[in-house]
Gaussian input, Z-matrix of N, CA and C with variables (Angstrom, degrees):
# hf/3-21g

backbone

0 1
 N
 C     1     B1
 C     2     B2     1     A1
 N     3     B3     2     A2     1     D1
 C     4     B4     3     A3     2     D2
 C     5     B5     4     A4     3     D3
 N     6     B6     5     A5     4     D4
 C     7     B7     6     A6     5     D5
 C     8     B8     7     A7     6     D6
 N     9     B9     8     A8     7     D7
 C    10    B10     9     A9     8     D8
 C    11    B11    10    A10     9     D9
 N    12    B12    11    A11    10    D10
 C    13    B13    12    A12    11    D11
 C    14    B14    13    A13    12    D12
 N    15    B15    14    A14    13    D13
 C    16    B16    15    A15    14    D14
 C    17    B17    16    A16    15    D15
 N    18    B18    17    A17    16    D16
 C    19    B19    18    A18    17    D17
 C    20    B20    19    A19    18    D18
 N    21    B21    20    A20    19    D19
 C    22    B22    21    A21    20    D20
 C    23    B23    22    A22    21    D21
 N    24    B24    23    A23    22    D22
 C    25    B25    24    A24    23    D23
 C    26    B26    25    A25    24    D24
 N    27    B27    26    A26    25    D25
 C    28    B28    27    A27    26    D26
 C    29    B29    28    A28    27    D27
 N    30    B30    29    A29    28    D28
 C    31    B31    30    A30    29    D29
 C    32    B32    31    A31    30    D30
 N    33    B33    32    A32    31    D31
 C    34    B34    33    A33    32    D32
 C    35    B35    34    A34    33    D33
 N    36    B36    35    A35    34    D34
 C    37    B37    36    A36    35    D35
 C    38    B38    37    A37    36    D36
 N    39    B39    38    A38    37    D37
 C    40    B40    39    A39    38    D38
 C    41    B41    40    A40    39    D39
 N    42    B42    41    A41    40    D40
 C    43    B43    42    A42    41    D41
 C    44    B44    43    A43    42    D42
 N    45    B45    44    A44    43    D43
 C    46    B46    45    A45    44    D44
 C    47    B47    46    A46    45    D45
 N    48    B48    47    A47    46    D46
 C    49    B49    48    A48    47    D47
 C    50    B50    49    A49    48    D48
 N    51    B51    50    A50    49    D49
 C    52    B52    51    A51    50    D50
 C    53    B53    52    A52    51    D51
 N    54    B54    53    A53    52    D52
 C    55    B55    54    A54    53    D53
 C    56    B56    55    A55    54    D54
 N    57    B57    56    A56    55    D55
 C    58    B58    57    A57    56    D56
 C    59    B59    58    A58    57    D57
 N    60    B60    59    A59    58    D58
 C    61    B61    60    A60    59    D59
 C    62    B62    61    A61    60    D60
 N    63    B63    62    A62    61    D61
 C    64    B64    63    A63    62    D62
 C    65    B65    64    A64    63    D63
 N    66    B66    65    A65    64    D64
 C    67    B67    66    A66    65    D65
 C    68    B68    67    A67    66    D66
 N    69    B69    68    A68    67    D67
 C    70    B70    69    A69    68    D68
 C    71    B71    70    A70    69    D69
 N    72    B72    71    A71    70    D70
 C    73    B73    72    A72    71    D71
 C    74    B74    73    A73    72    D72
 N    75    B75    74    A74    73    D73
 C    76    B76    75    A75    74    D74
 C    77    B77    76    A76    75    D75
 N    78    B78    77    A77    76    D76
 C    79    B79    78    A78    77    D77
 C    80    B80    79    A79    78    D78
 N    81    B81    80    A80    79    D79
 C    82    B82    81    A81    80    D80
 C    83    B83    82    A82    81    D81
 N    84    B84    83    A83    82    D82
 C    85    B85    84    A84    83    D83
 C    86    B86    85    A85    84    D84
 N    87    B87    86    A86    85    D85
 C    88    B88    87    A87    86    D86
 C    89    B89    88    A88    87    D87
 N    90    B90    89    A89    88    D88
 C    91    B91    90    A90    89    D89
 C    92    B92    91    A91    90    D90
 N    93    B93    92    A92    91    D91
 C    94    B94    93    A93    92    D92
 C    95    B95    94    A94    93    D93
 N    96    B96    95    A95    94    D94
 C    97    B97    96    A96    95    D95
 C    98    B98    97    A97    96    D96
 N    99    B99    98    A98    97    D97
 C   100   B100    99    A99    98    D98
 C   101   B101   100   A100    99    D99
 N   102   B102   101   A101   100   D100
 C   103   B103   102   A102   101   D101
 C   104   B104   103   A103   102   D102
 N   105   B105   104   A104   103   D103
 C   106   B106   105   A105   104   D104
 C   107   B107   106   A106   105   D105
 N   108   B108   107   A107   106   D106
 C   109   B109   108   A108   107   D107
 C   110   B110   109   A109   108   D108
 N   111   B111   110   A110   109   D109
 C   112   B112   111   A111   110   D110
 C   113   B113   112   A112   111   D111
 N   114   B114   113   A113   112   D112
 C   115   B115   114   A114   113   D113
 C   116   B116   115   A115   114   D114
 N   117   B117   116   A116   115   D115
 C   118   B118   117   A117   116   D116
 C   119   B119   118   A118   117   D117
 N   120   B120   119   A119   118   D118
 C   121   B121   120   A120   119   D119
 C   122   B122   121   A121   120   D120
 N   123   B123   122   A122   121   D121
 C   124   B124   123   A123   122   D122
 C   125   B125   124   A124   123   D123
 N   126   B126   125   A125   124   D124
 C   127   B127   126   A126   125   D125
 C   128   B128   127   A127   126   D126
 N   129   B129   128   A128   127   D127
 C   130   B130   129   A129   128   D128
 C   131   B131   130   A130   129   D129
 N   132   B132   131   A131   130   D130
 C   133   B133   132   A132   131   D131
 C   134   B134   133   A133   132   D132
 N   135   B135   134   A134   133   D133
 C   136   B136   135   A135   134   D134
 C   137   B137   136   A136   135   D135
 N   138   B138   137   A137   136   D136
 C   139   B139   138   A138   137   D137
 C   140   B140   139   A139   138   D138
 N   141   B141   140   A140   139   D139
 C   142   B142   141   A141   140   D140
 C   143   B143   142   A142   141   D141
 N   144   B144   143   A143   142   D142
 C   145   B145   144   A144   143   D143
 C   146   B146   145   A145   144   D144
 N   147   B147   146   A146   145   D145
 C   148   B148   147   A147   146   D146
 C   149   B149   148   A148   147   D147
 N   150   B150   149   A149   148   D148
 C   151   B151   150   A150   149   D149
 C   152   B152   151   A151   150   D150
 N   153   B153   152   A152   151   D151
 C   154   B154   153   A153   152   D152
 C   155   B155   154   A154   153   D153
 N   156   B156   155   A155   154   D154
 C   157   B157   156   A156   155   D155
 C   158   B158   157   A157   156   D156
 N   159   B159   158   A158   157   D157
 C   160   B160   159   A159   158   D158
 C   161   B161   160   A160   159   D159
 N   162   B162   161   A161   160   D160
 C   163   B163   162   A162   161   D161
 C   164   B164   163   A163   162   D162
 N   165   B165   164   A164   163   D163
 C   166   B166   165   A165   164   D164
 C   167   B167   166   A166   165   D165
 N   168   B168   167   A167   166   D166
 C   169   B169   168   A168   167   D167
 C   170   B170   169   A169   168   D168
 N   171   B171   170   A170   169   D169
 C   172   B172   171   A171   170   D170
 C   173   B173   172   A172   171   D171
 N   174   B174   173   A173   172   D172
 C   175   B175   174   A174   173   D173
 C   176   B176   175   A175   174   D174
 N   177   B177   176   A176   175   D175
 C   178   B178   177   A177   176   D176
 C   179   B179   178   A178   177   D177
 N   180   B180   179   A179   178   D178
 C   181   B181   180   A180   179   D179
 C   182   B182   181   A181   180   D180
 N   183   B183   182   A182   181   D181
 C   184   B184   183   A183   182   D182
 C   185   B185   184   A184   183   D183
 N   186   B186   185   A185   184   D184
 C   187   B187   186   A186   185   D185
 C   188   B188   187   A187   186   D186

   B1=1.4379
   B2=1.5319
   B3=0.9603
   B4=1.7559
   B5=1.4518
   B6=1.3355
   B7=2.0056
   B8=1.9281
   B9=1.8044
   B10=1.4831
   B11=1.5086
   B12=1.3825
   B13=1.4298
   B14=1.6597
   B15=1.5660
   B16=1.1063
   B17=1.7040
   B18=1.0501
   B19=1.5199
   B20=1.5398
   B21=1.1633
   B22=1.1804
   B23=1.9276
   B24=1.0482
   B25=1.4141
   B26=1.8792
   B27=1.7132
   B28=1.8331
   B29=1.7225
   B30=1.2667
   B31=1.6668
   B32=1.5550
   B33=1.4585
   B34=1.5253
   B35=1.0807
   B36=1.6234
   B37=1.8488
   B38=1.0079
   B39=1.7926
   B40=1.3966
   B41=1.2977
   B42=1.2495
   B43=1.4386
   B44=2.1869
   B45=1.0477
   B46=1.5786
   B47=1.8837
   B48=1.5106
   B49=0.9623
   B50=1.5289
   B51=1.3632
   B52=1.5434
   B53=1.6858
   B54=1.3009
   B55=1.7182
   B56=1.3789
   B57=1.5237
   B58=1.5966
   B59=1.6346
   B60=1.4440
   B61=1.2492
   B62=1.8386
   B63=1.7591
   B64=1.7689
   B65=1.6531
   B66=1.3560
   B67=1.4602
   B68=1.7101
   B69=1.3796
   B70=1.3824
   B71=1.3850
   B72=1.4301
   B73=1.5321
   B74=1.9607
   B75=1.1075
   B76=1.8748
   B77=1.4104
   B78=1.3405
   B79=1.4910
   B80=1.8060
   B81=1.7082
   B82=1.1616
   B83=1.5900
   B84=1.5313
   B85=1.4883
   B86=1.3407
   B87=1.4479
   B88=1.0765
   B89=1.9816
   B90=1.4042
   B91=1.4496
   B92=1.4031
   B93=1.6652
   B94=1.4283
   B95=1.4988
   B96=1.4466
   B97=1.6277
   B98=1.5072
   B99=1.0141
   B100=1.5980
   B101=1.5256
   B102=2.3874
   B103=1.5339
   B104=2.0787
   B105=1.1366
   B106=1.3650
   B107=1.5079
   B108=1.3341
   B109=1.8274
   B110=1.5141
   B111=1.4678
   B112=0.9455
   B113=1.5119
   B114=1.7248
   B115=1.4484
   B116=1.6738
   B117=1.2848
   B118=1.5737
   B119=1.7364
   B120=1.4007
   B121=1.2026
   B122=1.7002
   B123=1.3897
   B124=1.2832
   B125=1.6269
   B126=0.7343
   B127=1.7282
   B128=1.4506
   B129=1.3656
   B130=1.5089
   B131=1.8152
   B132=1.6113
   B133=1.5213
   B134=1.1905
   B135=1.4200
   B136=1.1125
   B137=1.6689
   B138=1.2090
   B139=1.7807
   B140=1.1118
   B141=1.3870
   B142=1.6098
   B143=1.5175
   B144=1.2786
   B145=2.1772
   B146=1.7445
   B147=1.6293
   B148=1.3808
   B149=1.9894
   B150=0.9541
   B151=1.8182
   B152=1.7764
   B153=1.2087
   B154=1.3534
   B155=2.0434
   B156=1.7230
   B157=1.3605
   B158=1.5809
   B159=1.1100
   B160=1.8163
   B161=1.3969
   B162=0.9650
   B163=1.2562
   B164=2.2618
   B165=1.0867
   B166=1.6121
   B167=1.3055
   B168=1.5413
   B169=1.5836
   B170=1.7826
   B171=1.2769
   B172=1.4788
   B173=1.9191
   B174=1.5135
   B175=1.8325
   B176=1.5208
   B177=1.1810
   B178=1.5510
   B179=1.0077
   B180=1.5149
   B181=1.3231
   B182=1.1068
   B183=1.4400
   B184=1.4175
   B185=1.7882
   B186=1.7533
   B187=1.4930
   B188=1.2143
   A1=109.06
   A2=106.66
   A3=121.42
   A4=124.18
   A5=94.58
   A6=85.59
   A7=81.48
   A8=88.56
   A9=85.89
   A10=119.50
   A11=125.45
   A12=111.84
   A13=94.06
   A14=114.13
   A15=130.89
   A16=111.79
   A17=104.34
   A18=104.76
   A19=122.59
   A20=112.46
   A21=133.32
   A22=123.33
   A23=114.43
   A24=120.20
   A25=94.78
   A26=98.64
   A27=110.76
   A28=94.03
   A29=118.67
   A30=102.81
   A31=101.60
   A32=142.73
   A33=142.04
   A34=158.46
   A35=89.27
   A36=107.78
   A37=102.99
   A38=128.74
   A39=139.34
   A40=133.43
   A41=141.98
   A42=147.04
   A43=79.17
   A44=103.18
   A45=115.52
   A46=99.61
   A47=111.46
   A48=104.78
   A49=127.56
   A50=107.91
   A51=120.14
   A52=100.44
   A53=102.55
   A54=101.62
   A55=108.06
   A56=132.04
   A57=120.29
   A58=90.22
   A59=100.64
   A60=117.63
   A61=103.79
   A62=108.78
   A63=105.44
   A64=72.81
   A65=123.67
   A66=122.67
   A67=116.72
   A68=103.23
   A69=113.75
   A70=123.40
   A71=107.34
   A72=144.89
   A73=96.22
   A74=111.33
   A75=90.11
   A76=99.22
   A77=116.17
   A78=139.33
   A79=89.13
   A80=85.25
   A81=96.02
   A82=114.16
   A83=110.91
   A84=125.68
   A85=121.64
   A86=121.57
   A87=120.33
   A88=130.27
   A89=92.02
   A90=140.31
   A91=119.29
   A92=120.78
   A93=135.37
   A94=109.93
   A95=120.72
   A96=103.51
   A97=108.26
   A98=118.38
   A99=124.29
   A100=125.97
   A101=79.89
   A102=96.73
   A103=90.87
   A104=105.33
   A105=106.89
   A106=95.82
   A107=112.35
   A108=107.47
   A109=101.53
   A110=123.51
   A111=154.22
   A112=87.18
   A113=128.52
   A114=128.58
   A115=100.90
   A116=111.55
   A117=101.60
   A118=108.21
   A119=124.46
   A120=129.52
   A121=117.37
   A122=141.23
   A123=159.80
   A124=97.98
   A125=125.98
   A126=112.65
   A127=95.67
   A128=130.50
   A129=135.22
   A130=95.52
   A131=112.81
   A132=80.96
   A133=115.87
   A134=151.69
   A135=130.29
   A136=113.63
   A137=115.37
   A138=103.04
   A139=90.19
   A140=154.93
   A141=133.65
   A142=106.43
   A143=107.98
   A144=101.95
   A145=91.34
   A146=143.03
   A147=101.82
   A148=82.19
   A149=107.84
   A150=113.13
   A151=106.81
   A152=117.62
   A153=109.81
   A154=120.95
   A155=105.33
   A156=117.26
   A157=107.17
   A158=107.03
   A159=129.00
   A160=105.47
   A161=156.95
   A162=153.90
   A163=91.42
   A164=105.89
   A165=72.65
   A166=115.72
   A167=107.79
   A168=125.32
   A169=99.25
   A170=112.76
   A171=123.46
   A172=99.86
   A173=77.56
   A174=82.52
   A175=113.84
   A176=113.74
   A177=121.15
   A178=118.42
   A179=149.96
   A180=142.33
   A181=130.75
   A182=110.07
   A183=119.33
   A184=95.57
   A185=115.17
   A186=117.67
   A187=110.04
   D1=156.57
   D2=-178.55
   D3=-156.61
   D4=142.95
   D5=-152.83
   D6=-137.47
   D7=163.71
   D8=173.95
   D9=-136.77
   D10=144.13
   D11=-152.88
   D12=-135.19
   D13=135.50
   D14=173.90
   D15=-46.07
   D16=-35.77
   D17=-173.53
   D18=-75.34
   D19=-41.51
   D20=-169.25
   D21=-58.95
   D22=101.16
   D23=-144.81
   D24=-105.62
   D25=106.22
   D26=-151.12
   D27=-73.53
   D28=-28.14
   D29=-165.75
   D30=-92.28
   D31=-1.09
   D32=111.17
   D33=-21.11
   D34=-63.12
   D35=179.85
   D36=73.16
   D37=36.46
   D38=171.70
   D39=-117.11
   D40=128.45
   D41=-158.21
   D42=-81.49
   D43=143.76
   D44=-179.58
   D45=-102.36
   D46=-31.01
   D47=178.71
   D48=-100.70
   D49=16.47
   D50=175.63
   D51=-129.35
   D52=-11.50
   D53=177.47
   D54=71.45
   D55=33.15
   D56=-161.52
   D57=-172.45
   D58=-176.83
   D59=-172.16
   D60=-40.64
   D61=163.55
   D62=174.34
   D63=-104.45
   D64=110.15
   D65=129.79
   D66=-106.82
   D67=112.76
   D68=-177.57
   D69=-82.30
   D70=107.21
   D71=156.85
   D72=132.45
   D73=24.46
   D74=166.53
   D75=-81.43
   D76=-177.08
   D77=-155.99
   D78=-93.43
   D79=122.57
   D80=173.28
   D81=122.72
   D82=-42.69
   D83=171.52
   D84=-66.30
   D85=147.55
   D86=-163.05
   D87=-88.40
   D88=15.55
   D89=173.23
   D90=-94.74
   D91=-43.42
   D92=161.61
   D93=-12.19
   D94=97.92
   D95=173.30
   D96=101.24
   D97=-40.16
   D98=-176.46
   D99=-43.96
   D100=-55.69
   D101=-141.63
   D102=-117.34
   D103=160.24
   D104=167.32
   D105=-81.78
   D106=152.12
   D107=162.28
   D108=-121.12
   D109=162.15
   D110=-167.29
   D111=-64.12
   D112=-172.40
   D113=172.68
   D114=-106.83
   D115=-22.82
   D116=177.23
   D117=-79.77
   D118=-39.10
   D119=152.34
   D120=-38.80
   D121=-63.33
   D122=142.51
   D123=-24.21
   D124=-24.04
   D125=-168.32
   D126=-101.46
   D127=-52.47
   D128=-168.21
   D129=-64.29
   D130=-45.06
   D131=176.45
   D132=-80.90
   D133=-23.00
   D134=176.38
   D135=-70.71
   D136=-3.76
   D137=161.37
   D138=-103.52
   D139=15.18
   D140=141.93
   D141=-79.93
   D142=-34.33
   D143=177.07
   D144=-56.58
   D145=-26.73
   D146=-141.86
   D147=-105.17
   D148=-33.54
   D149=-175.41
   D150=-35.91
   D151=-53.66
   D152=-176.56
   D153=-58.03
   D154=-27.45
   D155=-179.94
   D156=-74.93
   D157=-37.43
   D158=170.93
   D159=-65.56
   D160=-15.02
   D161=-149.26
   D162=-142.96
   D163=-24.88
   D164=176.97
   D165=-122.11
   D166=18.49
   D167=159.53
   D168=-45.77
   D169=165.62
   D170=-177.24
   D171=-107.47
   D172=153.07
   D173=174.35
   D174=-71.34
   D175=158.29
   D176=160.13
   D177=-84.24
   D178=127.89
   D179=-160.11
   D180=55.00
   D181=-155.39
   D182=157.84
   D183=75.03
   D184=-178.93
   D185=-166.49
   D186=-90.47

């Protein structure tokens, strides 16, 4: 299947409206909820749900 989305900017490979990768159905896309995704599709966003919790953990040490 193949679908086509206003946002999606082809000489990128970028969602225009998330400013970042087009992975279709993470939070935020205009597909979110719509569409069933595949499990290899389903897997990349749930390691995109965990990167943002990873990233605003605090450092250990340092000044």
């Amino acid at each position: 299947m193949t679908f086509s989305c206003k946002n999606y900017l082809y000489d990128t490979d970028t969602c225009a409206k998330l400013k970042a990768a087009c992975i279709p159905g993470r939070r935020g896309c205009v597909l979110e909820g719509k569409v069933k995704l595949s499990e290899e599709l389903q897997n990349r966003v749930n390691e995109l749900e965990k990167q943002p919790a990873e990233r605003g953990k605090p450092r250990q040490g340092g000044s």
